[in-house]
C-alpha positions as CSV (number, residue, x, y, z in Angstrom):
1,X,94.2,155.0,142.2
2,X,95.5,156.7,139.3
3,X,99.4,155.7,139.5
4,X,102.1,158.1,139.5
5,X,100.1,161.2,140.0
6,X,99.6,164.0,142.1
7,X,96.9,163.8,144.6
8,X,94.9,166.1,146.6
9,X,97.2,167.0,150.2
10,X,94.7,164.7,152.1
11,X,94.2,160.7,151.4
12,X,91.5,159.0,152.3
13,X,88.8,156.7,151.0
14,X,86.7,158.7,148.1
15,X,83.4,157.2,149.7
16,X,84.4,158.0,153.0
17,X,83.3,161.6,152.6
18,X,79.5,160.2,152.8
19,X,80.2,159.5,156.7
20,X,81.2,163.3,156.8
21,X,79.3,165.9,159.2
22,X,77.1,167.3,156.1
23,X,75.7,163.9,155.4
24,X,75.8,162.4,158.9
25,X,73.2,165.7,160.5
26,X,70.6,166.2,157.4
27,X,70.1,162.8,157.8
28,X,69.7,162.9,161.4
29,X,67.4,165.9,160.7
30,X,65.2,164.5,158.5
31,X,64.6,161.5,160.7
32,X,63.0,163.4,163.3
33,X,60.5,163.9,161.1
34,X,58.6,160.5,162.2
35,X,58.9,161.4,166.1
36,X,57.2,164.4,165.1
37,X,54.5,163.1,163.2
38,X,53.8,160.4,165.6
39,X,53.5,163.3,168.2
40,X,50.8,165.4,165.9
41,X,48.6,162.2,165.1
42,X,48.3,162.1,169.8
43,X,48.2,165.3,169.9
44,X,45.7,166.0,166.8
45,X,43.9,162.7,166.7
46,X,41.1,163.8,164.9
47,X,43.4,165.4,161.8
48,X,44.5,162.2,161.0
49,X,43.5,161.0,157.7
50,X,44.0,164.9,156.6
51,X,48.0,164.3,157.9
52,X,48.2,160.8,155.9
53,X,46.9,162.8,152.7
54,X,49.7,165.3,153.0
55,X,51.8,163.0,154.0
56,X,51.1,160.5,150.7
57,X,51.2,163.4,148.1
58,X,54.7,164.7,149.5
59,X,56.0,161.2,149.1
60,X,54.6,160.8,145.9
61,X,56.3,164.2,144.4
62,X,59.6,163.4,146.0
63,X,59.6,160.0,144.4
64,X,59.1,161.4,141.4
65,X,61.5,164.3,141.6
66,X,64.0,161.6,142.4
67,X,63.6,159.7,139.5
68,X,64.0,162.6,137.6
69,X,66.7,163.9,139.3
70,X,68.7,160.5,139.4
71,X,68.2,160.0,135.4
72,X,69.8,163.3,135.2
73,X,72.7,163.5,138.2
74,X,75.8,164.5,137.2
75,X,77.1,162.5,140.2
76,X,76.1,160.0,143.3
77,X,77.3,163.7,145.5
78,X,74.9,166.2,143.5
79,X,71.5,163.5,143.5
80,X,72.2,163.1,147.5
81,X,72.4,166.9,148.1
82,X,69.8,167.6,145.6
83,X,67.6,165.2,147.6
84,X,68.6,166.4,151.1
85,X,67.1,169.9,149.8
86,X,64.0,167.9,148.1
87,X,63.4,166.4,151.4
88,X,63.9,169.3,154.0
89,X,61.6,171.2,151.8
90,X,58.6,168.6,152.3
91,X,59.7,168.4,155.8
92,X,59.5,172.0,156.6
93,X,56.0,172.2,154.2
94,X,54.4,169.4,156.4
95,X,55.1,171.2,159.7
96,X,53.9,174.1,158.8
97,X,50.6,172.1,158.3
98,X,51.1,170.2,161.4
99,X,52.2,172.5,164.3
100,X,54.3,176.0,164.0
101,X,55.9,174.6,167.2
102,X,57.5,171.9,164.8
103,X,58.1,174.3,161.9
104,X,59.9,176.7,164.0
105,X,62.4,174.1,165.0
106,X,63.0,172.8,161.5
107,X,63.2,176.3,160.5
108,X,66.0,176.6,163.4
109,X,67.6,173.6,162.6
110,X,67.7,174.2,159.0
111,X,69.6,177.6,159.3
112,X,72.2,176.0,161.7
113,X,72.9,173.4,159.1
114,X,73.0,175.9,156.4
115,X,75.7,178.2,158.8
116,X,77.6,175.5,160.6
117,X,77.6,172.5,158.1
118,X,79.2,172.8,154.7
119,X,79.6,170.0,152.4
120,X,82.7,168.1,152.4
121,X,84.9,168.5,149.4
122,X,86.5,165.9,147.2
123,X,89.4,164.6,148.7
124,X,89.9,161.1,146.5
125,X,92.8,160.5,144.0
126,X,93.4,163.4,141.0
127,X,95.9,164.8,138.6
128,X,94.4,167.9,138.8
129,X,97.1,170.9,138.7
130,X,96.4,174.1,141.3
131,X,96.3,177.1,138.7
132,X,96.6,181.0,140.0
133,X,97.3,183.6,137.8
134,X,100.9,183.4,137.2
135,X,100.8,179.8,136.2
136,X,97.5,180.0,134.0
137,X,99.9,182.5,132.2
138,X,102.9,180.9,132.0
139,X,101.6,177.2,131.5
140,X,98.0,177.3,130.0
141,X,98.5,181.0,127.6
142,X,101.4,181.6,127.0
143,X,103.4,178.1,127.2
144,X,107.1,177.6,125.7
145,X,108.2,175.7,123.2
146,X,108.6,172.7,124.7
147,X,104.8,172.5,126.2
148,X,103.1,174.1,123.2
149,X,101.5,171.4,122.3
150,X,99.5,170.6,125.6
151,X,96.4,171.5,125.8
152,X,94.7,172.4,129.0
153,X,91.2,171.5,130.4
154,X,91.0,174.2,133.5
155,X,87.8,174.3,135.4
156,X,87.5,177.9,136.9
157,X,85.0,177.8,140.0
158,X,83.9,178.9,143.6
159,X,84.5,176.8,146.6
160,X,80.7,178.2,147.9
161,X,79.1,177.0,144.1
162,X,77.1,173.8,144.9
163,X,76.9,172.8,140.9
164,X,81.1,173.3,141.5
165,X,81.5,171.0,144.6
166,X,79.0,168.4,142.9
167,X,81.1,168.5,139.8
168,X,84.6,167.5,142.2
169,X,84.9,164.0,141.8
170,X,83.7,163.2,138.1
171,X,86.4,166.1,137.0
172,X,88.9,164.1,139.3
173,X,87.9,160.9,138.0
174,X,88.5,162.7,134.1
175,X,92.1,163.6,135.4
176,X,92.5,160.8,136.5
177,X,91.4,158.9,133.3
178,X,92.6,161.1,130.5
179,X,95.7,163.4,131.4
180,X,98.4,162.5,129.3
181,X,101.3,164.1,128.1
182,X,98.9,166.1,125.6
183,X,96.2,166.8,127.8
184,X,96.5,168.2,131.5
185,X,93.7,169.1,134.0
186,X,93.7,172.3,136.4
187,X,91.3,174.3,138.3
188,X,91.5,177.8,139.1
189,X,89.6,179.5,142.1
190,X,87.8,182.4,141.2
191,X,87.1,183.9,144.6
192,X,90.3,184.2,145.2
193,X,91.1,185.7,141.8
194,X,87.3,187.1,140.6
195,X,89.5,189.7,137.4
196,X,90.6,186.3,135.7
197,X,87.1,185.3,135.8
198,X,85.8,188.8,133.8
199,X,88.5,188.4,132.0
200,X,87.2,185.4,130.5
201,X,83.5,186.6,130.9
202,X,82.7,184.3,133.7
203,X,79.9,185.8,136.3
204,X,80.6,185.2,139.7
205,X,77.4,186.2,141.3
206,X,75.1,184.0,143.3
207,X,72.3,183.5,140.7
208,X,75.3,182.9,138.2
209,X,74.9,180.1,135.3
210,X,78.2,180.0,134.4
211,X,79.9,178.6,137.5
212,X,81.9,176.1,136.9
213,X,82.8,176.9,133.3
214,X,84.9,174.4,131.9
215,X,87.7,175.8,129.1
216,X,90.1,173.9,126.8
217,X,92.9,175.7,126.0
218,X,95.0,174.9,122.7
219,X,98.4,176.5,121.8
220,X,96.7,179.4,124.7
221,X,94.1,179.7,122.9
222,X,89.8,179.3,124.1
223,X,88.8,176.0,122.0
224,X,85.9,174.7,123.8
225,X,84.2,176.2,126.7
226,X,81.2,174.7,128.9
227,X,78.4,176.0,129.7
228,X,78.9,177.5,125.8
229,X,78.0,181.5,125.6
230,X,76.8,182.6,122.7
231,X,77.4,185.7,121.1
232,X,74.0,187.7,122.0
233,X,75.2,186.5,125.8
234,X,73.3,184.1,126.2
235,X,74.2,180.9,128.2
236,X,73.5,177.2,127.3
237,X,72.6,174.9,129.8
238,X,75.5,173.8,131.6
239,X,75.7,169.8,131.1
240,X,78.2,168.5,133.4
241,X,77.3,164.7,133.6
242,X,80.6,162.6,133.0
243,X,79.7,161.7,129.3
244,X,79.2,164.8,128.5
245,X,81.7,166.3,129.6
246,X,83.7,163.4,127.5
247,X,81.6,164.4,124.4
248,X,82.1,167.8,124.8
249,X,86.2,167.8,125.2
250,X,86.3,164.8,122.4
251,X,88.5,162.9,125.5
252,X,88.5,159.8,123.9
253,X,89.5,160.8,120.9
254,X,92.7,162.8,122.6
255,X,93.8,160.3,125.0
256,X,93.2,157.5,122.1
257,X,95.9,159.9,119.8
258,X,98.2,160.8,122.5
259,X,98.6,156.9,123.4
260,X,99.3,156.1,119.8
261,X,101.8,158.9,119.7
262,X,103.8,157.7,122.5
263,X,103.9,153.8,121.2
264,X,105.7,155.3,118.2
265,X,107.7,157.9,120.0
266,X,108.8,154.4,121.9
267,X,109.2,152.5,118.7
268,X,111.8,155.3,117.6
């Protein structure tokens, strides 16, 4: 709950978004798996111990990969997708080994998901603002007097970005935290406005690093930007974990001075 704020059009649960379609048929997907490979081991009884070998190294790599990948999540949402495409990828390596029959289904199965399925967006508590281009102008550049002084941490990014979805509820959870009368949050879509996005030097392509980039405006002005671009053009890695994203925007130490402002604006 984050008190009197706006929220996204639909309520529900944050964590209800786990028992959604996306999560609900990879995981029924990947759980055929065992049928099949208690079909092969009938079917191709004397490739046994060679099917427990794959079998063993595949789990082995995808714990590890896990680890990894959960030391470094930027959320609970990206380390479940991330493993969901760890996984299927074992999967669809195994049955290739196992029967073509098999692999042709995943293969199937796979594509339908990837067509049919899309991953749920956010839809928990935020205080996120809706930004197009007539209201990044008039609020975030070229505010008036009266909201000069609020700075603005706009997120611009594609609905079809998978490091963008993954990013939805720690951004959220920062608006949620942090926006105070100095400091508001916003996203802008760049699909549906791509010239804001050149504009501000932001590729758009599929193989694109920069998506979401994170800016903080000041007086509508660039003050911080993530993933940073520096001025050869090339592109730091984009670290979008919740504490750094708190490091990089100093939000502590601006919601820490906006609430000391206010108690003295109240003491006057």
């Amino acid at each position: 709950d984050c008190g009197s704020l706006r929220v996204a059009p639909l309520r529900r649960r944050p964590m209800s978004r786990f028992i959604s379609a996306y999560y609900i048929l990879n995981t029924a997907v990947i759980l055929t798996y065992p049928l099949f490979s208690l079909w092969a081991r009938h079917e191709y009884a004397s490739a046994v111990t060679m099917l427990d070998g794959w079998e063993k190294q595949t789990l082995t790599t995808l714990g590890a990969m896990a680890l990894a990948k959960f030391i470094r999540k930027v959320n609970i949402d990206s380390f479940v997708s991330d493993m969901f495409m760890f996984t299927k990828s074992g999967i669809l390596l195994l049955s290739w080994m196992m029967d073509q029959r098999i692999f042709s289904w995943y293969c199937v199965a796979y594509a339908m998901l990837f067509l049919y399925v899309r991953r749920p967006e956010y839809k928990g508590p935020s205080r996120i603002e809706w930004l197009n281009p007539a209201t990044l102008k008039r609020l975030v550049l070229e505010p008036d007097d009266t909201d000069k002084n609020v700075a603005w941490l706009v997120e611009f990014y594609a609905s079809w970005s998978p490091p963008c979805v993954s990013l939805e509820p720690t951004f959220a959870d920062l608006s949620c935290k942090y926006t105070t009368a100095d400091l508001k949050f916003a996203k802008f879509d760049l699909m549906r406005w791509p010239k804001t996005g050149e504009e501000y030097g932001i590729n758009v392509a599929g193989t694109s690093k920069q998506l979401p980039t994170l800016i903080l405006f000041e007086k509508g002005k660039e003050a911080v930007r993530v993933p940073h671009v520096y001025k050869d053009g090339r592109i730091a890695r984009a670290r979008l974990r919740r504490s750094d994203l708190i490091a990089a925007f100093a939000l502590d130490s601006r919601r820490k001075k906006s609430l000391i402002k206010a108690t003295f604006s109240k003491g006057d």
